[in-house]
GUMIVEX-898251 format. One line per 8 residues: number of its first residue (from 1); for each residue x, y, z of C-alpha. Coordinates in Angstrom, 1 decimal. Example, Ala and Ser with C-alpha at 12.3 -4.5 7.8 and 13.67 -1.06 7.14 Angstrom:
! GUMIVEX-898251
1	12.3,-4.5,7.8; 13.7,-1.1,7.1
***
This chain:
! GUMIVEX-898251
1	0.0,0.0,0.0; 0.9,3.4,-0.3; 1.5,4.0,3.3; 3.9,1.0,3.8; 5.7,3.1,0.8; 5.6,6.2,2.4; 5.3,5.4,6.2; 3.1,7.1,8.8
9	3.4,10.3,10.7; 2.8,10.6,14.3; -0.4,11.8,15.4; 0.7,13.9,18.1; 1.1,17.7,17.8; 3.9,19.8,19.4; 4.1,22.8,20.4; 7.3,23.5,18.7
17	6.6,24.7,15.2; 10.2,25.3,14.4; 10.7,22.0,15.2; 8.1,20.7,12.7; 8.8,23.1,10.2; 12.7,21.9,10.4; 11.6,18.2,10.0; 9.0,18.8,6.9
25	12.1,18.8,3.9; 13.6,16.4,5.2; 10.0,14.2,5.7; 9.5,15.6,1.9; 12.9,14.4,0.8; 12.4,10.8,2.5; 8.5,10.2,1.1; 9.7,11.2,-2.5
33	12.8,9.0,-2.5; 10.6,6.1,-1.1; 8.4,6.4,-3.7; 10.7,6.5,-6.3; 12.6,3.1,-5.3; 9.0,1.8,-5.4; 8.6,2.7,-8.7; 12.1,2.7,-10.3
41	13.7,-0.6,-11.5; 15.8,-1.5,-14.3; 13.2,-3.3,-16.1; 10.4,0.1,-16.3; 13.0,3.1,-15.5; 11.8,6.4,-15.0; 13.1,9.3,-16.6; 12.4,13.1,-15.1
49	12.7,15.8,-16.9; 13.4,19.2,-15.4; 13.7,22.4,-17.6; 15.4,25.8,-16.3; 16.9,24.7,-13.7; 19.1,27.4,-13.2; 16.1,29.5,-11.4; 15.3,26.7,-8.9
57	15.4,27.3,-5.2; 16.9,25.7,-2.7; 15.3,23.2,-1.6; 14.3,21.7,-5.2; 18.3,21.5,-5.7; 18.4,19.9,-2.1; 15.5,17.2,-3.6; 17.1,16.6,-6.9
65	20.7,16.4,-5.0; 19.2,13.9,-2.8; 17.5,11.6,-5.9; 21.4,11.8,-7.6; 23.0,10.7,-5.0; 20.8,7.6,-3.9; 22.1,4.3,-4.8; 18.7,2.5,-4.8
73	17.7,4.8,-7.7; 20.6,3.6,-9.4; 19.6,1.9,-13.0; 15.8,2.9,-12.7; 16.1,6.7,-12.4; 17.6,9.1,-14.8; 17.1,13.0,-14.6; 17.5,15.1,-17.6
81	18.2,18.5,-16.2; 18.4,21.1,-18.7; 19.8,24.7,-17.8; 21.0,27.7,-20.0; 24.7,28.3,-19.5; 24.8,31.8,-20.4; 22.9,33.0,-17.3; 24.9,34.1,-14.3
89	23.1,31.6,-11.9; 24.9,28.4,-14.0; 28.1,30.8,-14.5; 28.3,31.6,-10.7; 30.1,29.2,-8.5; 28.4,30.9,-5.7; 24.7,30.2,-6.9; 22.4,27.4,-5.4
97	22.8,25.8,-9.1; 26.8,26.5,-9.9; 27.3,24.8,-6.1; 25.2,21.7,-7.0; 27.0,21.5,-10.3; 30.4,22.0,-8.3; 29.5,19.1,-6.0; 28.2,16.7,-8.5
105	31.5,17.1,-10.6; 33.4,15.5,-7.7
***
């Protein structure tokens, strides 16, 4: 079922919200890869294509980094990520994007 995919939350509330808000990307980050290892094999890949990259925020570039650099999405998963080179964003080492390029290179 889709919960044994995804897991359950707890029921109980606190009274922290920073403390909830903190745990919600990474809660995001886990349900999506879950899903996609659920999905993904070698025999029916799946194949995401994201266009413009360069303008995504951080925490898409936190999401994608997180689908590249799981090795149970390894031979069902391919990302086609397409960016324009002439913008400063992909130019600047110091951008959200240059800094995920910069990582993945290594």
């Amino acid at each position: 079922s889709f919960r044994d995919i995804i897991g359950t939350t707890s029921s109980t509330t606190t009274n922290n919200s920073t403390s909830s808000q903190s745990q919600s990307p990474d809660r995001i980050k886990y349900v999506i890869r879950r899903f996609l290892r659920a999905i993904c094999n070698h025999i029916c890949p799946v194949v995401c294509i994201m266009d413009d990259i360069q303008w995504a925020d951080r925490a898409s570039l936190d999401i994608l980094e997180s689908w590249l650099i799981d090795i149970e999405l390894i031979g069902g998963f391919m990302v086609v990520a397409c960016y324009r080179p002439s913008t400063n964003a992909s130019s600047n080492k110091d951008s959200k994007f240059g800094k995920l390029v910069s990582s993945l290179k290594k």
